[in-house]
Each structure stands twice: as structure tokens, then as C-alpha cells.
N, CA, C and O atoms as a GROMACS GRO file, in nm:
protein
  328
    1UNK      N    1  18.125  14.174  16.059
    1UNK     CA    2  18.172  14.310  16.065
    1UNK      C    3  18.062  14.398  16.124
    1UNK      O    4  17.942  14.385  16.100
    2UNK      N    5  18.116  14.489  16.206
    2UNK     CA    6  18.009  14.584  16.247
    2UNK      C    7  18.003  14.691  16.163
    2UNK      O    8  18.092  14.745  16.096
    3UNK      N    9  17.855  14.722  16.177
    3UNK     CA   10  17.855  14.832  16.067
    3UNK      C   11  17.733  15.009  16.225
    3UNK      O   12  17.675  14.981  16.330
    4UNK      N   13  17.743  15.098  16.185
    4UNK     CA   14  17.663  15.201  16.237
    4UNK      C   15  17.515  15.197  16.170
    4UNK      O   16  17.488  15.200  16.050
    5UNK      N   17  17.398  15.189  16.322
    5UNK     CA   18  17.272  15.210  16.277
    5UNK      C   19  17.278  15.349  16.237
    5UNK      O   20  17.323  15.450  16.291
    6UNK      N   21  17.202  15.316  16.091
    6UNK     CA   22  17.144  15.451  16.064
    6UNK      C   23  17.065  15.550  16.127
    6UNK      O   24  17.056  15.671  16.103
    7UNK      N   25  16.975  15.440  16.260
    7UNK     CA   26  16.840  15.536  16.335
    7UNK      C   27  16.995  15.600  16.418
    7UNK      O   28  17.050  15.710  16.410
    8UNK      N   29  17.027  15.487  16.491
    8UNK     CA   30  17.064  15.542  16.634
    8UNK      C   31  17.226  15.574  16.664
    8UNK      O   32  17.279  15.626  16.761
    9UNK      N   33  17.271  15.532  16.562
    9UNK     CA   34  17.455  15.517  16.510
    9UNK      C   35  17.486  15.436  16.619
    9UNK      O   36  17.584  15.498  16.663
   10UNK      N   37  17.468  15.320  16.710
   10UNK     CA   38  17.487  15.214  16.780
   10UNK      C   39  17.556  15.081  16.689
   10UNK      O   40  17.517  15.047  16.577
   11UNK      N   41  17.641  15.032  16.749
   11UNK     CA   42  17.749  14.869  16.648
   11UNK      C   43  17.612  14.790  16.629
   11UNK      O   44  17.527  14.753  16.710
   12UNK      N   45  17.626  14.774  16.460
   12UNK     CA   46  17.480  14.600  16.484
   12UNK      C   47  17.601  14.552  16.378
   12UNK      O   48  17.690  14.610  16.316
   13UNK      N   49  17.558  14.417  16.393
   13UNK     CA   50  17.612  14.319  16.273
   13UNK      C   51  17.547  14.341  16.146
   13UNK      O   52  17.429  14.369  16.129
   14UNK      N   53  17.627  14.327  16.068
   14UNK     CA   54  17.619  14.378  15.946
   14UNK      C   55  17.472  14.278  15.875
   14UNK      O   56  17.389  14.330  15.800
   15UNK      N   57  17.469  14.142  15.915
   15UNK     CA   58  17.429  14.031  15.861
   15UNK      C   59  17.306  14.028  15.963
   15UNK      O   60  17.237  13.926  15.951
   16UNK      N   61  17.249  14.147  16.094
   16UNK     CA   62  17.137  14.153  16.187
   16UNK      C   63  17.029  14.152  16.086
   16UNK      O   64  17.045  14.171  15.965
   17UNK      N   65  16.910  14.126  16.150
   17UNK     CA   66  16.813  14.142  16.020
   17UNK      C   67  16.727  14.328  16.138
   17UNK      O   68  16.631  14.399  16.106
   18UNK      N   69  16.785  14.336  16.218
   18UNK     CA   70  16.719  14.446  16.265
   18UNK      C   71  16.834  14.512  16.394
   18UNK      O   72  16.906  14.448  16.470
   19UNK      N   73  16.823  14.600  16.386
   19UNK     CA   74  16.866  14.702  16.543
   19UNK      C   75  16.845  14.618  16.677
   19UNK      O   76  16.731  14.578  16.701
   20UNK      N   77  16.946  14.588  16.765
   20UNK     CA   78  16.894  14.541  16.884
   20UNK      C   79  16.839  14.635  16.980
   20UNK      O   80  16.745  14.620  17.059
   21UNK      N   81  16.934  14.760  16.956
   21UNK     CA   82  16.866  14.919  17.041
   21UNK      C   83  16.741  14.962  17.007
   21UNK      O   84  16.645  14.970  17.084
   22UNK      N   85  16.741  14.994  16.866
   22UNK     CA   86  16.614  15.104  16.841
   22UNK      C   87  16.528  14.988  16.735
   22UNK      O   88  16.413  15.031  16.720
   23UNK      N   89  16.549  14.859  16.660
   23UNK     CA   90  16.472  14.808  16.647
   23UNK      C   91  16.442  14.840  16.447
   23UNK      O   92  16.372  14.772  16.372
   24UNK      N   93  16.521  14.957  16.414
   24UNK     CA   94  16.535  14.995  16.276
   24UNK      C   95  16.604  14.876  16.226
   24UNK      O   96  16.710  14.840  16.278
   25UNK      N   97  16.552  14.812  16.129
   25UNK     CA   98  16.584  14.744  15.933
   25UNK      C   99  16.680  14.808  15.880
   25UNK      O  100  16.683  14.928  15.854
   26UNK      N  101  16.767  14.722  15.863
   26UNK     CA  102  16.911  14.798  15.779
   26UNK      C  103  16.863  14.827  15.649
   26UNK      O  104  16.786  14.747  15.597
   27UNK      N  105  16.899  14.934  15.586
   27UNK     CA  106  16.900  15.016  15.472
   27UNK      C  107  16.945  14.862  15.357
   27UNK      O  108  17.044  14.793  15.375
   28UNK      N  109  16.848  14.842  15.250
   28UNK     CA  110  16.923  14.767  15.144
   28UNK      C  111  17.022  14.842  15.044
   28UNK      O  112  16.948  14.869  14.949
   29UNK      N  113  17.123  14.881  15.020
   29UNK     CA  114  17.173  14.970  14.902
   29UNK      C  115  17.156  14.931  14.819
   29UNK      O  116  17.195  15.021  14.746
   30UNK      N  117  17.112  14.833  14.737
   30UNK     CA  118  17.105  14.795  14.589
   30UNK      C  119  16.938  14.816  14.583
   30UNK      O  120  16.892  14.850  14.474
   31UNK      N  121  16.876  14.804  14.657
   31UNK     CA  122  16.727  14.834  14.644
   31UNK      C  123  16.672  14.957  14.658
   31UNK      O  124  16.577  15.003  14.594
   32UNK      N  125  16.730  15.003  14.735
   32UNK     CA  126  16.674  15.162  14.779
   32UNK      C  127  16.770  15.292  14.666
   32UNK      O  128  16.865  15.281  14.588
   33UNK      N  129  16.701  15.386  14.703
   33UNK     CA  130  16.726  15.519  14.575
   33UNK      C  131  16.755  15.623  14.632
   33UNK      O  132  16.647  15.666  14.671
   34UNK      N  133  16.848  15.705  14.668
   34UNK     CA  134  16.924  15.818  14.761
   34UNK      C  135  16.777  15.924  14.736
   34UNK      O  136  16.677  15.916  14.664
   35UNK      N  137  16.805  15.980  14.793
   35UNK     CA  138  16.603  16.100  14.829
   35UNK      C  139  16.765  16.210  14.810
   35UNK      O  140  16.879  16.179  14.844
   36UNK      N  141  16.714  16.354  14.739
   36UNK     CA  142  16.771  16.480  14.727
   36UNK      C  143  16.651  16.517  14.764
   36UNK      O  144  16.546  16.466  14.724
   37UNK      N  145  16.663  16.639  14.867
   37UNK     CA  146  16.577  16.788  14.891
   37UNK      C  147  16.667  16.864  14.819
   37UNK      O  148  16.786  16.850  14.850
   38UNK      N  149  16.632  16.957  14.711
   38UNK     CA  150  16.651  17.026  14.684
   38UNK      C  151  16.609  17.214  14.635
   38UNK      O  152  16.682  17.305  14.596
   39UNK      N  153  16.472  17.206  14.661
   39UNK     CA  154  16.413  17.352  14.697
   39UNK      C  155  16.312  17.362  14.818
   39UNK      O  156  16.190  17.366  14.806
   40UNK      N  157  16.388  17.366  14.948
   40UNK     CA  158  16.362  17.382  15.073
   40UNK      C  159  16.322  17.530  15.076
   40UNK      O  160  16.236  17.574  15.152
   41UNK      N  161  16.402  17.613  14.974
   41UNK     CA  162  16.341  17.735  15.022
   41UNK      C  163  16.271  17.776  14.879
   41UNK      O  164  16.330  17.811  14.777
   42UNK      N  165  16.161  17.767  14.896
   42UNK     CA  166  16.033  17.802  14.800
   42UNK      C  167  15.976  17.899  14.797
   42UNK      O  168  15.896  17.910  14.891
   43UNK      N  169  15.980  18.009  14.705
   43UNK     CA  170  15.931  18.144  14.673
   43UNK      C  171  15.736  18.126  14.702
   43UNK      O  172  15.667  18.026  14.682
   44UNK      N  173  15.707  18.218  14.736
   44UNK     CA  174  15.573  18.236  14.765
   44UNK      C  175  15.491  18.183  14.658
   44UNK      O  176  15.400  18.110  14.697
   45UNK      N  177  15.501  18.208  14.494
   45UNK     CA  178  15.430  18.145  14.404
   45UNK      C  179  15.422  18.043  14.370
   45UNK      O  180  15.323  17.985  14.327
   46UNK      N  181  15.604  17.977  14.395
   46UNK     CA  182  15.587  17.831  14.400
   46UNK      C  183  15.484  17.739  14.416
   46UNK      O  184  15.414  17.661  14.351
   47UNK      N  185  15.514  17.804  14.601
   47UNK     CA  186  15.386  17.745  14.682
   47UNK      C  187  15.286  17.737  14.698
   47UNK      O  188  15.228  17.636  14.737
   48UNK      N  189  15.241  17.831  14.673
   48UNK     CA  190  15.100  17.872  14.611
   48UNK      C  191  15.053  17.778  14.495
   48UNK      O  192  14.938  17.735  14.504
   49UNK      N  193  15.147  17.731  14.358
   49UNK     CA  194  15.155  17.642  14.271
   49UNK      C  195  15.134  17.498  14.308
   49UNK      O  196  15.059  17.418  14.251
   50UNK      N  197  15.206  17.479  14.406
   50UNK     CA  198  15.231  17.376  14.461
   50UNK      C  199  15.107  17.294  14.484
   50UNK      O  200  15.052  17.206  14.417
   51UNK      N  201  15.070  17.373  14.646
   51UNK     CA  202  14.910  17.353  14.677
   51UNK      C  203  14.820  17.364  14.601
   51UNK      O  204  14.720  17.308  14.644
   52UNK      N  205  14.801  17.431  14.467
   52UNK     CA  206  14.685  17.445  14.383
   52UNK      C  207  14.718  17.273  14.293
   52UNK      O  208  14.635  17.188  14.260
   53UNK      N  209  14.836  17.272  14.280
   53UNK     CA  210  14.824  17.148  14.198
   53UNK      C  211  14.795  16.960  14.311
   53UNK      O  212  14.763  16.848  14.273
   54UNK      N  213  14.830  17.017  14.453
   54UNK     CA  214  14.806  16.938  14.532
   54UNK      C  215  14.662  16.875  14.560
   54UNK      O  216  14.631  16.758  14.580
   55UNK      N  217  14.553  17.035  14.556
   55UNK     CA  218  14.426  17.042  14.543
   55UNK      C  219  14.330  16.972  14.485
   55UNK      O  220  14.221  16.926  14.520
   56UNK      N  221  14.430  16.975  14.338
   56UNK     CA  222  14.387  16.953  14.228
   56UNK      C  223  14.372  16.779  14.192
   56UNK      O  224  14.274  16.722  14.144
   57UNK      N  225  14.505  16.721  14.232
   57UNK     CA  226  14.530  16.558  14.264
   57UNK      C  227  14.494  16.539  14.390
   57UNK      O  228  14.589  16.476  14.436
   58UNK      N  229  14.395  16.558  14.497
   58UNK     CA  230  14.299  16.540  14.591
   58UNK      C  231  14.139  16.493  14.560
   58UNK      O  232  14.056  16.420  14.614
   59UNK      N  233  14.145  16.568  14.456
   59UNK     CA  234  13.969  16.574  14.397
   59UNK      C  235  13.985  16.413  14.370
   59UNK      O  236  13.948  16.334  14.457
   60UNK      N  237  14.034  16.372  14.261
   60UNK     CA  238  13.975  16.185  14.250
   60UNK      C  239  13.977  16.113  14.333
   60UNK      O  240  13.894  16.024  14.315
   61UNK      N  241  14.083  16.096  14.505
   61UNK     CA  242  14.089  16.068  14.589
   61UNK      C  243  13.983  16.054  14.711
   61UNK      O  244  13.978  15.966  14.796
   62UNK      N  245  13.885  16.186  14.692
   62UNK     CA  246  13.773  16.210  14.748
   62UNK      C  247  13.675  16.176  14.679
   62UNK      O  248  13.574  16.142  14.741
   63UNK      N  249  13.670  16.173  14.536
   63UNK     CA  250  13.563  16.093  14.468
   63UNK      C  251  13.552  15.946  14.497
   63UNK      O  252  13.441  15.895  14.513
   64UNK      N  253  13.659  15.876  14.503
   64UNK     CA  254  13.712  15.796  14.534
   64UNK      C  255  13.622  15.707  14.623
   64UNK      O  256  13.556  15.604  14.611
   65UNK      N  257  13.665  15.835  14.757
   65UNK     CA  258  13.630  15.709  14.876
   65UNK      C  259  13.494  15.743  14.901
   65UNK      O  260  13.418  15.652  14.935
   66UNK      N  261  13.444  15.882  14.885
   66UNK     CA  262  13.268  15.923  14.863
   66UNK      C  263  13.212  15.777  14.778
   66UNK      O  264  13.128  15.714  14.842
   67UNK      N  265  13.255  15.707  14.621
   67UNK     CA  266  13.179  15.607  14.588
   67UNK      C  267  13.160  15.514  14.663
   67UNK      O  268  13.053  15.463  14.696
   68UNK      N  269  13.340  15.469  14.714
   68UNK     CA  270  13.295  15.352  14.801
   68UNK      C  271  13.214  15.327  14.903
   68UNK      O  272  13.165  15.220  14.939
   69UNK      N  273  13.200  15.472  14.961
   69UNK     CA  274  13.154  15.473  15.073
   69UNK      C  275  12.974  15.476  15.078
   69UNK      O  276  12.893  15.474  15.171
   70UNK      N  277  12.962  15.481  14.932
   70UNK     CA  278  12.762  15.550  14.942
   70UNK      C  279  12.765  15.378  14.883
   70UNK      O  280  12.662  15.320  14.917
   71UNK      N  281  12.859  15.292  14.805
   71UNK     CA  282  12.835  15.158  14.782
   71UNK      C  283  12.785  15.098  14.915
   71UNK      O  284  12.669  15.071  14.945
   72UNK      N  285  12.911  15.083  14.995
   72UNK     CA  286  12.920  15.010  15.154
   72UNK      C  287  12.780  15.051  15.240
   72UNK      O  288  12.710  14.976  15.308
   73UNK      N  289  12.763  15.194  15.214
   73UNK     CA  290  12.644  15.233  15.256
   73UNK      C  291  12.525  15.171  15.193
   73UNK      O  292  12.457  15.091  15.258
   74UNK      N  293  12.494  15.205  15.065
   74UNK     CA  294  12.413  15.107  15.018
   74UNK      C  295  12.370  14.960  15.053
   74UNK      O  296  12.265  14.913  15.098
   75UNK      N  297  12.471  14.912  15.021
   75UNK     CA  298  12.474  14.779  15.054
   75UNK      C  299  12.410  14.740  15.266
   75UNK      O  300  12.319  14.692  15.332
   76UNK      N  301  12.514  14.793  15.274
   76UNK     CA  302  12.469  14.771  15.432
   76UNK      C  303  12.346  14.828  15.517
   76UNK      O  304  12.300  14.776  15.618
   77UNK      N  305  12.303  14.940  15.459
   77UNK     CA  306  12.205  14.989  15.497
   77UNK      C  307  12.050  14.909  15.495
   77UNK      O  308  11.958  14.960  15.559
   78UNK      N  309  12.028  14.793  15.426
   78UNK     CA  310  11.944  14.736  15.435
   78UNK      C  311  11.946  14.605  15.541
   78UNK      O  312  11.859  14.567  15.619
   79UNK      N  313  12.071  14.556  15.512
   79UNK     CA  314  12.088  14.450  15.624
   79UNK      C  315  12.087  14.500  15.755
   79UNK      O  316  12.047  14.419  15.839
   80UNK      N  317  12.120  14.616  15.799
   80UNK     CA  318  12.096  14.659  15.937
   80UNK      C  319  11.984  14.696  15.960
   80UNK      O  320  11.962  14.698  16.081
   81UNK      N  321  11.863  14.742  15.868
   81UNK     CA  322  11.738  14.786  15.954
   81UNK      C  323  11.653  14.707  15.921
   81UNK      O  324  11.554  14.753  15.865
   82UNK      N  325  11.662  14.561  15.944
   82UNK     CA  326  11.558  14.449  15.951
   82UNK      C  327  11.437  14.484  16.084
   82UNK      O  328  11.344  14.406  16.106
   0.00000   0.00000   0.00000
């Protein structure tokens, strides 16, 4: 049975493991979870909220890769200046 790509709405077989046009993976429905947008339009404080709490779950991320990175540094910094 043919079914419509989701990328490109072009006929693939239902049983394709990919798009012959655009090359898109058919959607699994029993695996995947429908996505809602639902406050597209966001009051100024929201947003403001938003980004402060975005800010906020950034900081361990940058701690993060700063350790790894003074480790890797560490470490490597001796083997290169023989």
C-alpha cells in the first residue's frame, strides 16, 4: 500500500525503510509521541522567565565542559612539550 511522505507528501511504500525522493525515515506511530505547541504567543514576562531559567540550566553544562576540558588539557599538555 502506498502511503504520503511526511517530508515531501510523494507515494513511498508503506513497508520502504526510507523516501526514494527526499530520503526521510517513515514516522514509527507506536514509538513516537505527537509534539503540541501550545504558547507560541508568550507575554513579555514569560519570556523573560523563560530565559532566566534557561540561564540558569546552562551553568552545569559549562562547568561541565570547562572540567573536561582543563583535564584533556592537563593531561595533554605535557605530552606535547617534550
Amino acid at each position: 500500500m502506498l502511503i504520503d511522505c511526511y517530508e515531501c507528501k510523494a507515494k513511498v511504500s508503506e513497508s520502504a525503510a526510507s523516501c526514494p525522493h527526499c530520503g526521510a525515515i517513515p514516522l514509527d506511530p507506536v514509538r513516537s509521541l505527537p509534539v503540541e505547541v501550545s504558547d507560541l504567543d508568550m507575554k513579555f514576562r514569560t519570556m523573560i522567565w523563560f530565559l532566566i531559567k534557561v540561564s540558569f540550566a546552562a551553568v552545569p553544562a559549562v562547568i561541565v565542559v570547562y572540567t573536561a576540558w582543563t583535564i584533556i588539557g592537563g593531561v595533554l599538555s605535557p605530552l606535547l612539550h617534550m
